[in-house]
BADOLO-374342 format. One line per 8 residues: number of its first residue (from 0); their letters; for each residue x, y, z of C-alpha. Coordinates in steps of 0.2 Angstrom, whole numbers, m for minus. Each point is the difference from the previous one (the first is absolute). Example, Ala and Ser with C-alpha at 12.3 -4.5 7.8 and 13.67 -1.06 7.14 Angstrom:
! residues 2
0> AS> 62 m22 39 | 6 17 m3 $
***
This chain:
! residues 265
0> XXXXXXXX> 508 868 719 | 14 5 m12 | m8 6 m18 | 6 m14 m12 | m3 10 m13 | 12 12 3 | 13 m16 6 | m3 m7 m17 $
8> XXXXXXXX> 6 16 m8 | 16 2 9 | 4 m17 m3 | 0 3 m21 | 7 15 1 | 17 m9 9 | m2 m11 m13 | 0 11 m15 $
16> XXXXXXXX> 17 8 10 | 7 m17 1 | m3 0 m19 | 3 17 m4 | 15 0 m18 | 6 15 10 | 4 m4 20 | m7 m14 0 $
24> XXXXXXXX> 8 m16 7 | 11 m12 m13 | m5 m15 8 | m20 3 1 | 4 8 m19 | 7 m17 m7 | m14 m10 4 | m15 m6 m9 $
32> XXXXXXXX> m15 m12 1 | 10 m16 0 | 14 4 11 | m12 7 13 | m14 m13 m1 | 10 m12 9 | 0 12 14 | m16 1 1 $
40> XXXXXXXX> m4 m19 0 | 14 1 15 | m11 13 10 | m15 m10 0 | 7 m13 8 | 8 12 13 | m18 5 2 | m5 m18 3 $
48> XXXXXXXX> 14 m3 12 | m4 12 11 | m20 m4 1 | 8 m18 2 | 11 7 17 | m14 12 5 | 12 14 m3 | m12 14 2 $
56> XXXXXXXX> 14 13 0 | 9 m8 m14 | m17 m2 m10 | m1 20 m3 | 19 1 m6 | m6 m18 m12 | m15 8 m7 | 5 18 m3 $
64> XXXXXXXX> 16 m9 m11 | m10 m12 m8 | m12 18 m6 | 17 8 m5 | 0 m15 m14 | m17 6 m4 | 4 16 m6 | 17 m1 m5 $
72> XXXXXXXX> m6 m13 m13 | m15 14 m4 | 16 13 0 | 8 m9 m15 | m17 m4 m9 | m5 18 0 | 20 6 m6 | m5 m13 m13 $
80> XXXXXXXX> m14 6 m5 | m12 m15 3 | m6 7 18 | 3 9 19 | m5 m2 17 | m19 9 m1 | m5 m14 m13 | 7 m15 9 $
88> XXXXXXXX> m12 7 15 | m13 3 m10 | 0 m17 m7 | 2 m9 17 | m15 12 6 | m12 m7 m16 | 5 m16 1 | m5 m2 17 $
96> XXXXXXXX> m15 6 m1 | m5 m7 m14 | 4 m19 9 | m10 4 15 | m18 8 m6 | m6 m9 17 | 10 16 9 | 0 13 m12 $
104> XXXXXXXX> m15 m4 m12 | m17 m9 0 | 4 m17 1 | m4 m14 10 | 10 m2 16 | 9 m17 0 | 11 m12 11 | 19 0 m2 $
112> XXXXXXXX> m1 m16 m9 | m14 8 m12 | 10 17 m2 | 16 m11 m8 | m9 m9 m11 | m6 19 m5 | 15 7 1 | 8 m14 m12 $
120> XXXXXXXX> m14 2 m13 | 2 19 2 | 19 m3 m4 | m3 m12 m15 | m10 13 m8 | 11 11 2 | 14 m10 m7 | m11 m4 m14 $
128> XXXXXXXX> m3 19 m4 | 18 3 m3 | 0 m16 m13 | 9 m13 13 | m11 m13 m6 | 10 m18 8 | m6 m4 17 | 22 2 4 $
136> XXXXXXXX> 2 14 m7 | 4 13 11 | 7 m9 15 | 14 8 5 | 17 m10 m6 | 11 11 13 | m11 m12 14 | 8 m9 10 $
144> XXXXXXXX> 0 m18 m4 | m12 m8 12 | m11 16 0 | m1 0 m22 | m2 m20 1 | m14 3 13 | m9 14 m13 | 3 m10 m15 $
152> XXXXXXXX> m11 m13 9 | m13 10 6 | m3 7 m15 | m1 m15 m10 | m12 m8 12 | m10 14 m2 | m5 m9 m16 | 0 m16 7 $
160> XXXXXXXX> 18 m7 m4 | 4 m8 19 | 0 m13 8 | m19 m2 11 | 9 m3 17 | 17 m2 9 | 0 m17 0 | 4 0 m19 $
168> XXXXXXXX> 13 13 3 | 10 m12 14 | m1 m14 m13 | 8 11 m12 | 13 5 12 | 5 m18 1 | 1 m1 m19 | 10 13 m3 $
176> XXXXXXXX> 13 m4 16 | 2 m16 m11 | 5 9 m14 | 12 10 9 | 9 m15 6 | 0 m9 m17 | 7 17 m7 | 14 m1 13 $
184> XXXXXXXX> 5 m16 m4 | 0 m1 m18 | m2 16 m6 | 9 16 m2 | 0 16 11 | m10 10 m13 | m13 m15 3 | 1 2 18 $
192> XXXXXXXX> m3 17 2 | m15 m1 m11 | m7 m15 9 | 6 9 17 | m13 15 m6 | m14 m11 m1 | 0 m4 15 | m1 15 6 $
200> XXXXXXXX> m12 5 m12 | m12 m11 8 | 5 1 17 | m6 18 m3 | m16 m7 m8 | m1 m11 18 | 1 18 9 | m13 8 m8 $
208> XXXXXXXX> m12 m14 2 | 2 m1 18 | 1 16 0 | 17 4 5 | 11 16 m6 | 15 m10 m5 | 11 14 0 | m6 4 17 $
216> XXXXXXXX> 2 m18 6 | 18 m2 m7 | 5 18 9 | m7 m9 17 | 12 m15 m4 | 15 12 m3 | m3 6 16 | m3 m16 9 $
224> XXXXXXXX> 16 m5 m6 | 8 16 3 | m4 0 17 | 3 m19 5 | 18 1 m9 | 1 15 10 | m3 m10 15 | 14 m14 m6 $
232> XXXXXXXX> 12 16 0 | m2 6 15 | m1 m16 10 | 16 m4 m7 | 7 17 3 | m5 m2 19 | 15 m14 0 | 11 8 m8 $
240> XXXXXXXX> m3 m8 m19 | m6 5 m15 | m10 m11 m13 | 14 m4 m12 | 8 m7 17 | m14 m15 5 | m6 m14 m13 | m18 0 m11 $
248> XXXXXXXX> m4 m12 17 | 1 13 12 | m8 13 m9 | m14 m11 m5 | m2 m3 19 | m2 18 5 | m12 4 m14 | m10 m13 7 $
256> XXXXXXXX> 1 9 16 | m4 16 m5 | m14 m6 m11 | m5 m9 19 | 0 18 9 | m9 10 m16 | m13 m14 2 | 0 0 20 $
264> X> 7 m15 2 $
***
């Protein structure tokens, strides 16, 4: 096995070239936490994408550009003075350990479901120990939307604000579809949007109580549709057509039949 270590080092010491005043490249030289943050949001979902294909090989390129984020953020900190790359590690590294006292202390081993309700307790202490005294304070707004809405919810049924079952959550559903499409028709578009997210808000709440990842559930669907629309293409390609050339009719129709062969039909 390869010494990570010694990876680790080499890896900094390209960046600090990268970010050298002297030599150093322009591009990599303009940059700073909030033009490269997007980057780093866009390489975690490369991460994803490739776990989602199975991707082995593609995998180990996602991850090692999604640990480049890592320390070029902890690159700019430490030119700024606030911190570098050894803290960031060492702050993982206790923070760990600190969550799992089942594994690296003396405490009691627990089931998955005993070691998150743990590991949430753990983390609202330490929220409260750096003053983020609201239950939302520290939930992440670059989330997202379905992931945020679904943390949002969590924590505030951690204090009991939720609905008891999903039951209440589908008649809520119903009330707020309403109130979409009363917006719609005698409103205005700032209205609809606004009513538009409240519905999604508690489709997301509907998600967590079944126990759903919505984000995860919406990827599936792009897909699905992806790959049926795909289908429509390339059953029209085969005579000689493309889908602007054939009517809503005849595209409904070969959905239909692709949806039939996905399903086995």
């Amino acid at each position: 096995m390869r010494d990570a270590g010694q990876g680790m080092r080499r890896l900094a010491e390209i960046m600090r070239r990268l970010r050298a005043p002297e030599g150093g490249c322009p591009w990599d030289l303009e940059q700073d936490f909030h033009t490269i943050a997007p980057y780093t949001i866009e390489e975690a979902y490369e991460v994803a994408d490739a776990i989602a294909r199975r991707d082995w090989a593609a995998l180990k390129g996602e991850l090692g550009d999604l640990l480049f984020q890592s320390v070029y953020h902890a690159q700019m900190a430490e030119e700024a003075g606030h911190f570098d790359l050894a803290e960031v590690i060492e702050a993982i590294s206790e923070k760990m350990i600190a969550r799992h006292p089942h594994v690296f202390g003396d405490g009691e081993m627990r089931s998955a479901a005993g070691q998150t309700e743990a590991w949430e307790a753990q983390k609202a202490a330490e929220r409260a120990a750096r003053a983020q005294g609201g239950v939302l304070d520290d939930v992440p707004l670059a989330l997202p939307g379905l992931t945020r809405a679904v943390k949002l919810q969590k924590r505030a049924a951690r204090v009991g604000f939720d609905w008891p079952d999903a039951a209440q959550v589908v008649d809520k559903i119903a009330e707020e579809a309403g109130e979409l499409v009363a917006a719609r028709d005698q409103l205005g578009p700032a209205e609809v949007a606004e009513e538009y997210g409240d519905l999604l808000f508690v489709m997301a709440n509907l998600a967590r109580h079944l126990g759903v990842d919505p984000e995860a559930a919406l990827r599936g669907a792009n897909e699905k549709f992806a790959r049926r629309f795909r289908a429509i293409e390339a059953a029209l390609g085969a005579q000689g057509r493309r889908p602007e050339d054939s009517s809503l009719e005849e595209m409904d129709g070969l959905w239909d039949a692709a949806k039939r062969a996905e399903k086995g039909g």
